[in-house]
C-alpha positions in Angstrom: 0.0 0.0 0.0 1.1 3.5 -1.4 2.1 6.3 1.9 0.1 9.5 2.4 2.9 11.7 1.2 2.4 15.0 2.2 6.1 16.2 2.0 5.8 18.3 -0.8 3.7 18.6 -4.5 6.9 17.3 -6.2 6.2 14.0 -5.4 3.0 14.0 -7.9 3.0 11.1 -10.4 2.6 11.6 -14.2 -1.3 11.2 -15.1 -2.2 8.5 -17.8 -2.5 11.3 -19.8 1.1 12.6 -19.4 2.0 9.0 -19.7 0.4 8.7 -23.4 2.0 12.3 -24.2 5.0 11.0 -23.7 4.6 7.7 -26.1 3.5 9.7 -28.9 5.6 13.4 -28.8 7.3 14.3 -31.7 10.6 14.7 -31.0 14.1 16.1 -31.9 17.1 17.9 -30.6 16.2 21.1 -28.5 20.0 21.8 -28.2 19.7 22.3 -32.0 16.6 24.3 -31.4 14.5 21.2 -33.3 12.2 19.5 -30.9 8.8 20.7 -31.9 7.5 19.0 -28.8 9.8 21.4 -26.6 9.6 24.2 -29.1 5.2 23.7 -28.6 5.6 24.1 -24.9 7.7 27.2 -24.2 5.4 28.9 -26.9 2.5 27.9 -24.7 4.3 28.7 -21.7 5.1 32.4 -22.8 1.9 32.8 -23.8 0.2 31.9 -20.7 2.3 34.1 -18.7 2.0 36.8 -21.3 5.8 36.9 -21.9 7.8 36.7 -25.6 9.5 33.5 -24.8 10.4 30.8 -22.3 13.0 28.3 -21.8 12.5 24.5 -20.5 14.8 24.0 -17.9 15.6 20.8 -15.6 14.7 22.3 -12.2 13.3 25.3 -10.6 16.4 25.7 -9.1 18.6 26.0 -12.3 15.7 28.1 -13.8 16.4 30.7 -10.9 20.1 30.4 -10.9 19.7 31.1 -14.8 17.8 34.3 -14.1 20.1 35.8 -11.6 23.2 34.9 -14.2 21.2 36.6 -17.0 19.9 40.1 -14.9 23.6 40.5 -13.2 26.8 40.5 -13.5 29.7 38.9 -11.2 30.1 41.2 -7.9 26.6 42.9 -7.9 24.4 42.5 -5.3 20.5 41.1 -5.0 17.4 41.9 -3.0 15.5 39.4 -1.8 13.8 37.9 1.3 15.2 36.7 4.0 13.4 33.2 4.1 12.9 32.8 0.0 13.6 29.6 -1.4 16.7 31.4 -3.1 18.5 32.2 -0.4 17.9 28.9 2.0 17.8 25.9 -0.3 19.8 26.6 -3.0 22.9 25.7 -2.0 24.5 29.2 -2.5 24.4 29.1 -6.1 23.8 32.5 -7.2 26.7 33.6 -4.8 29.5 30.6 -6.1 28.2 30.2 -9.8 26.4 33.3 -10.6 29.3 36.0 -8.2 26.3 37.7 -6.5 26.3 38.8 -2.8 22.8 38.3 -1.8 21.8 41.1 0.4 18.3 39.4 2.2 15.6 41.7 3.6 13.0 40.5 6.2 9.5 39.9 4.6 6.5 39.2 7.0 4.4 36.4 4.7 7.2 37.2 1.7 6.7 40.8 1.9 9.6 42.8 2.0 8.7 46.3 3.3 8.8 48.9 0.2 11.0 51.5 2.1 13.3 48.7 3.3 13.9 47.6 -0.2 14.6 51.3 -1.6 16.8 52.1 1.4 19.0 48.5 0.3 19.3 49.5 -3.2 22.7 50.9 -3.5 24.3 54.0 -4.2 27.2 55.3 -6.3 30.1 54.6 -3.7 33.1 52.9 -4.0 32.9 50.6 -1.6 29.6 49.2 -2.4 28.6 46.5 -5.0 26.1 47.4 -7.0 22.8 46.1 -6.9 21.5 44.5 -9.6 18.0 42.6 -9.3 14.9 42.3 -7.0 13.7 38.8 -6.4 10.3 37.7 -5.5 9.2 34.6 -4.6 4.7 33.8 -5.3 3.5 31.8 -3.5 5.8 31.8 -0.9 7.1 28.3 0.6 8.3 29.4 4.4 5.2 31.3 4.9 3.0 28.8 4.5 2.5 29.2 0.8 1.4 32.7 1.0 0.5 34.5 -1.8 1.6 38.6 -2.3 -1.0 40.8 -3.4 -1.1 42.0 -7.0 -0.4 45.6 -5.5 2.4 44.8 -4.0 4.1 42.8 -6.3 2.9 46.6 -8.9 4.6 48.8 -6.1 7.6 46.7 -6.1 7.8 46.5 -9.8 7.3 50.6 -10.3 10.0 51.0 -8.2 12.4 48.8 -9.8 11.8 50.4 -12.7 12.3 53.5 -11.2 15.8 52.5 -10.4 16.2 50.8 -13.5 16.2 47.6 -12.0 15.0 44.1 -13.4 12.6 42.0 -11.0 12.7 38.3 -11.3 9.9 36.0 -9.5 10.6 32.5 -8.2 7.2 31.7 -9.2 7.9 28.1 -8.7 3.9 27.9 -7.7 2.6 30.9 -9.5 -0.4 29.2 -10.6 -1.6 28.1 -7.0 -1.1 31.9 -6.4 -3.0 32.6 -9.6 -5.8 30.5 -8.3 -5.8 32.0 -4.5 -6.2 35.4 -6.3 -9.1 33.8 -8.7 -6.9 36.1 -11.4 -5.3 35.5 -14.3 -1.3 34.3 -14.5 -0.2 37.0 -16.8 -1.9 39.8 -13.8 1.2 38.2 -11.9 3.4 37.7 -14.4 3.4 41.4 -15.6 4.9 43.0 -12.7 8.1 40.7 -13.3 11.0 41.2 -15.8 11.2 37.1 -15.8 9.2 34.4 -14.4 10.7 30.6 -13.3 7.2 28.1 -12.3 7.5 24.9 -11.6 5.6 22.0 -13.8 6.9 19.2 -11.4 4.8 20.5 -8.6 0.9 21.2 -8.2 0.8 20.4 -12.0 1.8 16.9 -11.9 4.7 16.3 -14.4 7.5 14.6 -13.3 10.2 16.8 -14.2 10.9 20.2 -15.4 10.4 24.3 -15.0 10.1 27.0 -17.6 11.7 30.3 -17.4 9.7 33.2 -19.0 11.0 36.7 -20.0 11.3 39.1 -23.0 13.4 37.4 -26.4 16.3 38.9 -25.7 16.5 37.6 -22.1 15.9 34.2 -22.9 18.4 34.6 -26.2 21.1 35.1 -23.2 19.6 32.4 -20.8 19.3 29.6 -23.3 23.1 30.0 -23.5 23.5 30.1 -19.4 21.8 26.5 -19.7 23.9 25.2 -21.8 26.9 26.4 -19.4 25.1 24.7 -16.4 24.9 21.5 -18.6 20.8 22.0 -18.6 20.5 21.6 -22.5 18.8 18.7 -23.1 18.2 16.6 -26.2 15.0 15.0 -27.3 13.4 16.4 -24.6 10.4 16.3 -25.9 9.6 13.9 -24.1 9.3 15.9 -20.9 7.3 18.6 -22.7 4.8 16.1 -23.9 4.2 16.2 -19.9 4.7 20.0 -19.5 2.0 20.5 -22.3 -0.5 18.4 -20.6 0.1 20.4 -17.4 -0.5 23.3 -19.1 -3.3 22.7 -20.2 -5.3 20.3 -17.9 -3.5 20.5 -14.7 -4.3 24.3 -13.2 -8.1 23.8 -12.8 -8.0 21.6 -10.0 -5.7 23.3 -8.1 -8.4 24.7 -5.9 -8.9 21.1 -4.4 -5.3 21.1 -3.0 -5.8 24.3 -1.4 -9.3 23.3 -0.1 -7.7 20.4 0.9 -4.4 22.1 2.8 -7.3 24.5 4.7 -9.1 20.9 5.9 -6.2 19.4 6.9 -4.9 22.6 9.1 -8.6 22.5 10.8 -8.2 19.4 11.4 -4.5 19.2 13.4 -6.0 22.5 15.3 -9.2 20.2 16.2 -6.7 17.3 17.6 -5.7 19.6 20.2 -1.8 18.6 19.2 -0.9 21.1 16.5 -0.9 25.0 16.1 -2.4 25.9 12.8 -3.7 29.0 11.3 -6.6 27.9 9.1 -7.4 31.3 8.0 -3.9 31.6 7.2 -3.8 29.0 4.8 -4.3 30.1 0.8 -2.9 27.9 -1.0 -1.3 23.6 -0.7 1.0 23.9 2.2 0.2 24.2 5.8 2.7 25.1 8.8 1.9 23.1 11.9 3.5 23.8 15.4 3.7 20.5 17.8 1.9 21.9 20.9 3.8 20.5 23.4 7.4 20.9 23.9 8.2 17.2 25.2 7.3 15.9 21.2 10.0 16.0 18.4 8.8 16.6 14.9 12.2 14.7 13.9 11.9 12.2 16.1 7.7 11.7 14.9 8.3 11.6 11.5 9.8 7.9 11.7 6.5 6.9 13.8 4.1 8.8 11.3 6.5 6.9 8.2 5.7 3.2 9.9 2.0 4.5 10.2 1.9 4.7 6.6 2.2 8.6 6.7 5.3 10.7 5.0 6.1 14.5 6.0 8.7 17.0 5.9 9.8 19.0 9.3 11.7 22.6 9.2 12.3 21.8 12.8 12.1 20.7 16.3 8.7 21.6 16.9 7.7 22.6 13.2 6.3 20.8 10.5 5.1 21.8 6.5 2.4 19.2 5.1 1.9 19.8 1.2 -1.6 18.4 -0.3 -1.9 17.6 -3.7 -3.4 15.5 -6.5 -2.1 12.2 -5.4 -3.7 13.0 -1.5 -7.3 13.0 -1.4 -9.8 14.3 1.3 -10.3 10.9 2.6 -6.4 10.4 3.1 -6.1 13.2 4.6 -8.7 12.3 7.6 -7.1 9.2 7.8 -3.1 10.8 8.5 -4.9 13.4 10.6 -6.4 10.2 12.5 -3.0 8.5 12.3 -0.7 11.5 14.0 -4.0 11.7 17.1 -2.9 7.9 17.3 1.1 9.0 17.8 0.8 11.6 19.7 -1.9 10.1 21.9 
């Protein structure tokens, strides 16, 4: 019998659907620029974000390392926040590969404060690097999958722009943010300079990200992936499941988040867990052990043998992730499983 899995969204199997994509794409050599399955899907991804071209990348992680390499230049500096997925769990790449200090701001629920960021960008001094890109993260993974408000994410933008500064989004789940707003993708995507999502979570495929961005950007980028040995061949393949992501996958995603708001109402009710239900917008859920004498590291081998899989950020903190592959019913039943453990 398959585990609940609630450690994250990339652990989504391919559909049938993605399955029989994959059988029958056309396919040729996207380092030559000739697989039409690829060449389909970044055309579709472009236009869904409202951008003039995209790039299929491995991981959401190169994707973001490719933007930082193709806004900057070695010994500038970047904004972002403090907690982003950037700056925790990407092994320092934009710093060793990309030469970037990374200046991080603090950012209640991924919000950096406006006069913070203006007050980091640097001046014209000798000493200073220069900065060189804003980064974003929508939705935002250490808060709980909170999602920024289209006015922020336009203030922010304005005053990049004012300081003739790009802004690039780790959008890894942009569409669950899309979804939480009940707006469009592009209303996100337009207060951005480039865009990386994520197919390979919420949307099911098994692997891949596409980075969005004006012609010229992605000109420059295609050539940082081949650097980082990200230029695959008949990856069409992959984009067979990318396409059917695209344009099947999104719909549903309000289930997952109806389904992440259930399951923080339901730790709250087991009087073992601190949620926030109202807090909860989108697939992930934060959940604080009540009691001091129980270790989320030490549970999560107990919850495993109880047929239950889950990720903790620490001693007393866990993140469950719902998604396709965890229905409402499984969800009861791990809820009912940790009440056992901790009972």
């Amino acid at each position: 019998m398959n585990p609940i899995d609630l450690r994250s969204d990339t652990v989504t199997q391919p559909t049938p659907e993605m399955i029989k994509a994959m059988s029958q794409a056309p396919l040729g050599d996207d380092v030559y620029g000739d697989d039409p399955t690829v060449n389909r899907l970044e055309a579709m991804a472009a236009e869904k974000l409202g951008k003039e071209a995209s790039l299929l990348v491995p991981t959401g992680t190169m994707g973001n390392l490719i933007a930082v390499l193709t806004h900057t230049k070695p010994g500038q500096e970047m904004i972002l926040e403090e907690k982003s997925h950037i700056f925790l769990y990407e092994v320092a790449s934009v710093a060793r590969i990309a030469g970037v200090q990374t200046r991080p701001l603090c950012g209640p629920r991924g919000q950096m404060n406006l006069e913070c960021i203006e007050e980091a960008i640097r001046p014209d001094n000798i000493h200073f690097p220069e900065t060189g890109l804003i980064a974003l993260e929508n939705t935002h993974n250490m808060y709980g999958g909170a999602v920024l408000p289209l006015e922020y994410m336009k203030k922010v933008f304005a005053l990049a722009q004012s300081r003739n500064l790009p802004v690039h989004l780790d959008g890894a789940r942009i569409f669950n943010a899309a979804t939480a707003l009940k707006r469009d993708v592009r209303e996100i995507a337009q207060y951005t300079d480039s865009v990386m999502f994520c197919l390979s979570k919420g949307l099911g495929a098994p692997v891949g990200s596409m980075l969005v961005g004006s012609q010229t950007f992605i000109n420059t980028a295609r050539k940082h992936r081949k650097m980082l040995g990200g230029g695959m061949r008949q990856a069409g393949v992959l984009a067979a499941c990318g396409l059917v992501a695209l344009e099947h996958m999104v719909e549903r995603l309000h289930e997952d988040h109806d389904n992440a708001r259930f399951l923080a109402e339901e730790l709250l009710k087991t009087g073992h867990f601190i949620t926030q239900p109202e807090s909860v917008k989108t697939n992930i859920v934060n959940a604080v052990l009540d009691s001091e004498k129980n270790n989320a590291f030490d549970l999560l081998e107990k919850m495993a043998q109880n047929g239950v899989l889950a990720n903790a950020r620490s001693r007393r903190h866990f993140r469950f992730v719902t998604h396709k592959d965890v229905s409402r019913d499984q969800i009861m039943e791990a809820v009912a499983i940790f009440n056992h453990i901790l009972r």
